[in-house]
N, CA, C and O atoms as CSV, one atom per row, in Angstrom:
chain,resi,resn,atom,element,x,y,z
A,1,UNK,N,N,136.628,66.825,144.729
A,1,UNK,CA,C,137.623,67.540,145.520
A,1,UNK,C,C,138.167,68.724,144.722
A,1,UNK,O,O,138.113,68.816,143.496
A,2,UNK,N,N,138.736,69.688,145.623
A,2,UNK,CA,C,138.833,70.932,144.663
A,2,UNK,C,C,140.485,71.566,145.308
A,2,UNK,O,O,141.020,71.266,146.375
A,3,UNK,N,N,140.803,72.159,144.630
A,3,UNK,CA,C,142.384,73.049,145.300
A,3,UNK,C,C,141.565,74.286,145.811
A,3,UNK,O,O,140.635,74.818,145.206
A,4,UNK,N,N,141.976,74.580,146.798
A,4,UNK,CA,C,142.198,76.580,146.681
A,4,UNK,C,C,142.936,77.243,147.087
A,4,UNK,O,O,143.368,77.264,148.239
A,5,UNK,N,N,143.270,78.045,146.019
A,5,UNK,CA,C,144.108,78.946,145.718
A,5,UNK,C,C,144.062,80.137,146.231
A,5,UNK,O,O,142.911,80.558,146.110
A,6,UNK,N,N,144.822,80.985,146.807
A,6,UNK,CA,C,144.237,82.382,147.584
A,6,UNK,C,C,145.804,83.165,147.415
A,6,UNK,O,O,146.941,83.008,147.860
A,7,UNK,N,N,145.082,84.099,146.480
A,7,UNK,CA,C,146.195,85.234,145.717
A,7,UNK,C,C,146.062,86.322,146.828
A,7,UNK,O,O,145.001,86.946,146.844
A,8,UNK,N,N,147.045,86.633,147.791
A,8,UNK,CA,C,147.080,88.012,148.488
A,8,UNK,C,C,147.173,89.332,147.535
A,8,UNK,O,O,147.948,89.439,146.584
A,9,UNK,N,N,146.444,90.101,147.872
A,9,UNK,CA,C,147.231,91.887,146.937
A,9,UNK,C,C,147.909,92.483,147.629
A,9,UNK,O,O,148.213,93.631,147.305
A,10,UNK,N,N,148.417,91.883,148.903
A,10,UNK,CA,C,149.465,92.490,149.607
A,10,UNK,C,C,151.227,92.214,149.104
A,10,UNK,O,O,152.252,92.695,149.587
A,11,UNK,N,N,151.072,91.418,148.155
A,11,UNK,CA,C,152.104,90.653,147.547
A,11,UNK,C,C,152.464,89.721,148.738
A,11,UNK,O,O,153.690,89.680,148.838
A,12,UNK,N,N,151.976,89.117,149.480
A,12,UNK,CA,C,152.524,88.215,150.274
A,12,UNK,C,C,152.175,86.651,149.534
A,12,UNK,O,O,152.223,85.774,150.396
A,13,UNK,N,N,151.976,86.331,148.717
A,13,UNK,CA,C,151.955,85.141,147.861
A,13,UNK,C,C,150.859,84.844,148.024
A,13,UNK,O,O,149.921,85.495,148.486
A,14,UNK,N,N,150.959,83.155,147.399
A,14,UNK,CA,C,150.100,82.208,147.643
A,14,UNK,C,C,149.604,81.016,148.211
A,14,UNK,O,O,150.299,80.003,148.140
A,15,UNK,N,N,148.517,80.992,148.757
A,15,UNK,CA,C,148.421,79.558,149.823
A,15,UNK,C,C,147.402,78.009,149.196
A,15,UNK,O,O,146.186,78.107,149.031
A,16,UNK,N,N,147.933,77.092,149.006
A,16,UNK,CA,C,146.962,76.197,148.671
A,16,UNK,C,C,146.260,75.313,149.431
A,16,UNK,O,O,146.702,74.854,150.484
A,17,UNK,N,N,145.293,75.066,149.010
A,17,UNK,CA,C,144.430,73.707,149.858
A,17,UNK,C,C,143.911,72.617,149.364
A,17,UNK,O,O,142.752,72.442,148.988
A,18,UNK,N,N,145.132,71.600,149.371
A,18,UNK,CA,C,144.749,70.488,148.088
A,18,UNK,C,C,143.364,69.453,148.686
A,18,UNK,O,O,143.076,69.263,149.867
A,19,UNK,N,N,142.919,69.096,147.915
A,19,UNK,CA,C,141.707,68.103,148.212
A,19,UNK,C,C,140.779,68.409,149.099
A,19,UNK,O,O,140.380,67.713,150.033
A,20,UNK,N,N,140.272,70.016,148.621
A,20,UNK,CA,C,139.536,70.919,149.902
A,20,UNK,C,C,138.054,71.063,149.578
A,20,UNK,O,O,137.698,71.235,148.412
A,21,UNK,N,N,137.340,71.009,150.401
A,21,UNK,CA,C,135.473,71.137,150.343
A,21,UNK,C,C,135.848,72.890,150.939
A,21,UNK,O,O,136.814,73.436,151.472
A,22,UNK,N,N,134.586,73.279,150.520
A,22,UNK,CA,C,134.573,74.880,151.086
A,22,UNK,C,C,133.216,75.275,150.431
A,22,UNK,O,O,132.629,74.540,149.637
A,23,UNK,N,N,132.837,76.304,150.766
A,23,UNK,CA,C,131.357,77.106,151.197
A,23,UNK,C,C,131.604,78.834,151.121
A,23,UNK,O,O,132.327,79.400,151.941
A,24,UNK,N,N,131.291,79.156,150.634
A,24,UNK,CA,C,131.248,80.672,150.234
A,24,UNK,C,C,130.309,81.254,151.609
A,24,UNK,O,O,129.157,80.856,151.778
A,25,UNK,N,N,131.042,82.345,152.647
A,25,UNK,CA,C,130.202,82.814,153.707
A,25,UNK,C,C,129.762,83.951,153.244
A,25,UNK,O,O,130.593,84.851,153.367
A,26,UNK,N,N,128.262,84.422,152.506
A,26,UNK,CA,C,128.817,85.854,151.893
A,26,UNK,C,C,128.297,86.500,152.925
A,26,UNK,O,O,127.816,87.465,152.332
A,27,UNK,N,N,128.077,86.643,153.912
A,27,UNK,CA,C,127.386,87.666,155.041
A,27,UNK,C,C,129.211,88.236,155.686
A,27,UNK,O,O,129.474,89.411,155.940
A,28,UNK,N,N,130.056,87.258,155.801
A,28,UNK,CA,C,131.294,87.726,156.381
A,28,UNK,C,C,132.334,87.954,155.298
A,28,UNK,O,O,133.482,88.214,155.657
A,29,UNK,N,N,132.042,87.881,154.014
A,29,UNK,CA,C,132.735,87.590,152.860
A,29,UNK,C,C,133.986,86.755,153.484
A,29,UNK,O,O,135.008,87.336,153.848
A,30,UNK,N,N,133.821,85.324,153.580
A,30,UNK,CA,C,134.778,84.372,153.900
A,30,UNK,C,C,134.214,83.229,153.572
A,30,UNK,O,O,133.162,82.592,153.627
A,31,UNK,N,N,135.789,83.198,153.053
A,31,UNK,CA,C,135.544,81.017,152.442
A,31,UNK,C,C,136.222,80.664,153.795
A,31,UNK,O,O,137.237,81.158,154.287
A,32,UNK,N,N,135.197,79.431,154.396
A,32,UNK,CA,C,135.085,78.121,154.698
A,32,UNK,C,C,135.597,77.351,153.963
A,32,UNK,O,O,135.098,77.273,152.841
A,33,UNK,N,N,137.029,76.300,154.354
A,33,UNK,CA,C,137.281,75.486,154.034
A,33,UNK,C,C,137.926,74.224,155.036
A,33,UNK,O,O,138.824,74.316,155.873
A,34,UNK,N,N,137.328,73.324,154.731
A,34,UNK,CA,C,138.220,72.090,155.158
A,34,UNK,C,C,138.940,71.107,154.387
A,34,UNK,O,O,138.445,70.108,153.865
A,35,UNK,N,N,140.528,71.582,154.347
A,35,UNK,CA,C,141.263,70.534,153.298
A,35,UNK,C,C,142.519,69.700,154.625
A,35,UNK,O,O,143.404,70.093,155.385
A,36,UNK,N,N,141.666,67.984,154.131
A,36,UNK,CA,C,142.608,67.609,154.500
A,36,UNK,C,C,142.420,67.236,155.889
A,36,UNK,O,O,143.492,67.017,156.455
A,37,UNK,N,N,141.108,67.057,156.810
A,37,UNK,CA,C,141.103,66.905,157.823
A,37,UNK,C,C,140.936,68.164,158.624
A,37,UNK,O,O,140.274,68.229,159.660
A,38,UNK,N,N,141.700,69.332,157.970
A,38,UNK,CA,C,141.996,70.387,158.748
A,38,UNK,C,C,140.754,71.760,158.086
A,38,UNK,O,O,140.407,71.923,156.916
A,39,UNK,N,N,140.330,72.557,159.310
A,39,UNK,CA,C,139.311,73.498,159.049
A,39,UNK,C,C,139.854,74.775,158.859
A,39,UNK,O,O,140.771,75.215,159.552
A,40,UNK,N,N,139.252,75.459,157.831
A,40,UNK,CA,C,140.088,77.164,158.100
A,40,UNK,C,C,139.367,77.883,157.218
A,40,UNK,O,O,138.998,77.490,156.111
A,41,UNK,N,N,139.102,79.269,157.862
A,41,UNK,CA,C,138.866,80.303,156.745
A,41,UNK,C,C,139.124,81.294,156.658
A,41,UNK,O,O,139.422,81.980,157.636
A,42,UNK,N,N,139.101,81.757,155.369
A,42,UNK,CA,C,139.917,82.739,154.930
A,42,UNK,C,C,139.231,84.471,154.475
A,42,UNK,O,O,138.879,84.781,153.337
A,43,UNK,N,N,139.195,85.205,155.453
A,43,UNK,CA,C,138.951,86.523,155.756
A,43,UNK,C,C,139.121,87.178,154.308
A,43,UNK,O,O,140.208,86.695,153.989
A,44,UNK,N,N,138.837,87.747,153.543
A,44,UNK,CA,C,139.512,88.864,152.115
A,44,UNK,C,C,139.168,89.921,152.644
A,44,UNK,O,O,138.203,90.424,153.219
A,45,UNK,N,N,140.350,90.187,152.264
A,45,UNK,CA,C,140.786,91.857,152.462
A,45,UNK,C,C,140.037,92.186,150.995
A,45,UNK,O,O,139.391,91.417,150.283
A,46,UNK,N,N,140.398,93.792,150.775
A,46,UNK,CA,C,139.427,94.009,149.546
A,46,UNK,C,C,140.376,93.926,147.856
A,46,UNK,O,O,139.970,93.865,146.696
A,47,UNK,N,N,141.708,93.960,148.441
A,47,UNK,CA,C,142.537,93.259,146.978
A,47,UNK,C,C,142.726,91.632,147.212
A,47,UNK,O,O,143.241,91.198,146.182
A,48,UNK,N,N,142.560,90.797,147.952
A,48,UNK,CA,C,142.803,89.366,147.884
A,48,UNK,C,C,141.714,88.765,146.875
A,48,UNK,O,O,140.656,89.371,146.710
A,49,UNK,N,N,141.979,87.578,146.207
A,49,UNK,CA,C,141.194,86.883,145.363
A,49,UNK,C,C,141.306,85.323,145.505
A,49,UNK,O,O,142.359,84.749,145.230
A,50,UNK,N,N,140.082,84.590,145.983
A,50,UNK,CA,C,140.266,83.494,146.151
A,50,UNK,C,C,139.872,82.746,145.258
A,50,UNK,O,O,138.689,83.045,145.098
A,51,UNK,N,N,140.339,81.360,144.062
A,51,UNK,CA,C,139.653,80.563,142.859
A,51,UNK,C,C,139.942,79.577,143.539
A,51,UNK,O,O,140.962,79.251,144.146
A,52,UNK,N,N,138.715,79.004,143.360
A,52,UNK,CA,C,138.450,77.566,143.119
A,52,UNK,C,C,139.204,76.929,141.943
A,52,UNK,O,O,139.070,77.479,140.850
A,53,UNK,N,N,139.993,75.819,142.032
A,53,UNK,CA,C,140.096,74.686,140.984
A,53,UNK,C,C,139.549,73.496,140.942
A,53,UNK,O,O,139.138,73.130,142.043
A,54,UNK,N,N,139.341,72.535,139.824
A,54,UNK,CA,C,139.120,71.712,140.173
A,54,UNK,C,C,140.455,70.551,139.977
A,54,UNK,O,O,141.554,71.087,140.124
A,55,UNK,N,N,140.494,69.178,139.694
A,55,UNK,CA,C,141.487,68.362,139.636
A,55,UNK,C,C,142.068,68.662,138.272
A,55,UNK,O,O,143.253,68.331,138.256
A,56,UNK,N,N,141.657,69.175,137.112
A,56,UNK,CA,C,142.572,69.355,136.431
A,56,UNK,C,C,143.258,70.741,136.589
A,56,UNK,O,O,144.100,70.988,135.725
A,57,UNK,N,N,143.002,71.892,137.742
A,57,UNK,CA,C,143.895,72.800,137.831
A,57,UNK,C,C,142.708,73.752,137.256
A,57,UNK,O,O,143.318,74.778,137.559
A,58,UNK,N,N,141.921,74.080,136.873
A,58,UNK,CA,C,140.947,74.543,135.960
A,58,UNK,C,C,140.050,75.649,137.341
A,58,UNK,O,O,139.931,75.203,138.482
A,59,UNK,N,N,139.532,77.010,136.967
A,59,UNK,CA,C,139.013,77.747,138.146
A,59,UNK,C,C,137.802,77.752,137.948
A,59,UNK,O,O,137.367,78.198,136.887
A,60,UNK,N,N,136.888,77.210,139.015
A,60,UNK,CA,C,135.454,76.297,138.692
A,60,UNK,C,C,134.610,77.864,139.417
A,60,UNK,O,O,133.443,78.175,139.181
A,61,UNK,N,N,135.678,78.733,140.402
A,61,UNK,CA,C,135.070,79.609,141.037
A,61,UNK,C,C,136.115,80.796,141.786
A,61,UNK,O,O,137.146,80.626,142.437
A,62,UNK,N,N,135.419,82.000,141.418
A,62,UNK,CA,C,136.291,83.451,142.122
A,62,UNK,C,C,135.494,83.982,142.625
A,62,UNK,O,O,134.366,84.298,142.248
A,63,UNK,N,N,136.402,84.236,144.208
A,63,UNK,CA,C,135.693,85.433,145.157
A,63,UNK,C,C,136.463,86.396,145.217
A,63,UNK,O,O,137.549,85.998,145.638
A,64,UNK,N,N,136.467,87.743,144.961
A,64,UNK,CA,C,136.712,88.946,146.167
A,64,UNK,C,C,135.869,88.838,147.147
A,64,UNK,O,O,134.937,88.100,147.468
A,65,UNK,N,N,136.826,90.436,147.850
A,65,UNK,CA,C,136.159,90.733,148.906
A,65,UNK,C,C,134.325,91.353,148.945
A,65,UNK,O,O,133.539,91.392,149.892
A,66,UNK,N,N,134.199,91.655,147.886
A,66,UNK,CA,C,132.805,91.885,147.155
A,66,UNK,C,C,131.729,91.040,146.991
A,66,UNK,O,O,130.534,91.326,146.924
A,67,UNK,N,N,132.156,90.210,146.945
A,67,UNK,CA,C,131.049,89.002,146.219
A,67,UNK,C,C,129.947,88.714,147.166
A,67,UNK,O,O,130.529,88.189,148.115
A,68,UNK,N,N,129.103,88.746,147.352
A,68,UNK,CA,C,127.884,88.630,147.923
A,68,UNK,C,C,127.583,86.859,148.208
A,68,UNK,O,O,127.677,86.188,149.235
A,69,UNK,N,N,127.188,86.497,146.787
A,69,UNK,CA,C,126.979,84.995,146.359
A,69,UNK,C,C,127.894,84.064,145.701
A,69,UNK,O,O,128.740,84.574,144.966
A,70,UNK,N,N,127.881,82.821,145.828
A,70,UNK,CA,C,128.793,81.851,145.433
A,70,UNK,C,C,128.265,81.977,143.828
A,70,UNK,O,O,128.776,81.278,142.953
């Protein structure tokens, strides 16, 4: 199980998703995630940055809006 973390560059904060599976979409540059029962994904703008953690808090993975591949 993993957190994710999603830093806006709009300064509008941060959103978490504790105990979340997710999938890197790179054709739409969007993470797929389902934490928690619940499904959602998350669009990047071209300053947002999304990391992966894992259970110790640790970033197993970073997307911009750039990233092609997981």
């Amino acid at each position: 199980m993993y957190t994710i973390k999603v830093t806006f560059g709009n300064g509008q904060g941060e959103v978490g998703y504790p105990s979340a599976h997710w999938g890197w979409n790179r054709n739409a540059q969007r993470l797929d995630i389902v934490s928690e029962g619940i499904s959602d994904a998350i669009h990047l703008a071209p300053s947002d940055t999304v990391s992966v953690l894992n259970a110790a808090g640790q970033p197993v993975a970073t997307y911009t809006h750039l990233d092609k591949s997981p």
